[in-house]
C-alpha positions in Angstrom: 95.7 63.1 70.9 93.3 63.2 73.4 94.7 63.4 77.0 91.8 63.6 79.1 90.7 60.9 81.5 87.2 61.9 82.1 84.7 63.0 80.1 83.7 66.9 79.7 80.2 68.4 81.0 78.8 71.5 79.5 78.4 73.4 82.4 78.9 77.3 83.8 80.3 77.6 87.5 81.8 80.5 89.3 85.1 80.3 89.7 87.9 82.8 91.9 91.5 81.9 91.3 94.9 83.5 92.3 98.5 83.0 91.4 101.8 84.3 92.3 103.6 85.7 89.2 107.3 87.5 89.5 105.5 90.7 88.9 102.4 90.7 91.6 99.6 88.4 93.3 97.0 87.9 90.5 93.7 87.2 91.1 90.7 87.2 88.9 87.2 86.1 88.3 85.5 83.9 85.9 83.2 81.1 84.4 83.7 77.4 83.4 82.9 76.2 79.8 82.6 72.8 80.7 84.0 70.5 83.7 85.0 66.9 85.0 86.9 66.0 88.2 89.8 66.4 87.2 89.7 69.4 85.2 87.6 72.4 82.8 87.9 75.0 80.5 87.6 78.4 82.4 87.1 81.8 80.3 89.2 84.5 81.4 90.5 88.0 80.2 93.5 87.6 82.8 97.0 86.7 81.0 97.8 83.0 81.9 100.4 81.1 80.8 100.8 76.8 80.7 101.9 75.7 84.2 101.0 78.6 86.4 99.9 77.2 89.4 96.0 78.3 90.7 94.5 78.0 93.7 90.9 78.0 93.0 87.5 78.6 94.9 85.1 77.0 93.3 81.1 77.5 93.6 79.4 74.4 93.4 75.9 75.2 93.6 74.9 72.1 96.1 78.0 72.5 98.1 77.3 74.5 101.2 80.8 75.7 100.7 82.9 77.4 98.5 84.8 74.2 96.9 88.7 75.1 97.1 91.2 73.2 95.0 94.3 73.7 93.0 95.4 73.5 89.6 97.7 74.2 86.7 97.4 75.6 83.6 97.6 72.9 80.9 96.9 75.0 77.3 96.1 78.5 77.0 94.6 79.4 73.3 95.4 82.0 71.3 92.1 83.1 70.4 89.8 84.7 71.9 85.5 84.5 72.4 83.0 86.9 73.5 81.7 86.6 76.7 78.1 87.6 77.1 79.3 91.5 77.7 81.1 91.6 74.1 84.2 91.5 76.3 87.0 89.1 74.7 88.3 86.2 76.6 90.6 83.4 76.4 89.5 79.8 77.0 91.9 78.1 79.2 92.5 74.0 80.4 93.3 73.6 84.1 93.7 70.3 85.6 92.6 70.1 88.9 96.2 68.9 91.0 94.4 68.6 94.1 91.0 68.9 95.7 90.0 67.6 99.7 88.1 64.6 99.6 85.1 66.1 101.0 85.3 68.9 98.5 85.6 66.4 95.5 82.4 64.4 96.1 80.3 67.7 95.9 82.1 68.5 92.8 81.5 64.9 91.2 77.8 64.8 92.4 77.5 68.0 91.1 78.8 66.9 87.5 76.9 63.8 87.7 73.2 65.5 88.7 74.4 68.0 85.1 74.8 65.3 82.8 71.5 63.7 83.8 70.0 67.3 82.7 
């Protein structure tokens, strides 16, 4: 059953993220698959599990400012893709729990301006 409320863009942006696990601070670095506003696919090698919570720096390409946000992990699957390196990584839903209003509009103009594309 499909549980999304928005539509899905193809579309690759930068993304930073960090969580606290019992072990260490985790941070990584990685791409989007695809994207709405309330939510995308990332592609990462790091080891995340459903419901760790992300805060996220997002590069929006005509936001002036990295877009910051946070999120949860909604489905993590178990296999893995290629990146464009050969190196394996695992496609990962996060919904977006909360993004400033200011940051959101940049992020939904963005997505908007893509689909046109």
């Amino acid at each position: 059953m499909e549980r999304r409320q928005k539509n899905r863009t193809l579309t690759l942006l930068f993304i930073r993220f960090s969580y606290e696990n019992a072990k260490e601070d985790i941070c990584g670095e990685s791409f989007t698959h695809d994207a709405s506003s309330d939510g995308f696919c990332l592609l990462t090698s790091s080891r995340l599990k459903i419901n760790d919570a992300l805060k996220l720096n997002i590069d929006v390409p005509i936001n002036p400012d990295i877009t910051m946000a946070e999120g949860r992990v909604c489905w993590v699957s178990q296999k893995t893709l290629k990146d464009e390196i050969g190196k394996e990584v695992f496609p990962v839903g996060v919904e977006i729990t909360y993004m400033d209003s200011h940051d959101k509009e940049f992020f939904e103009e963005y997505l908007q301006r893509s689909v046109k594309r």
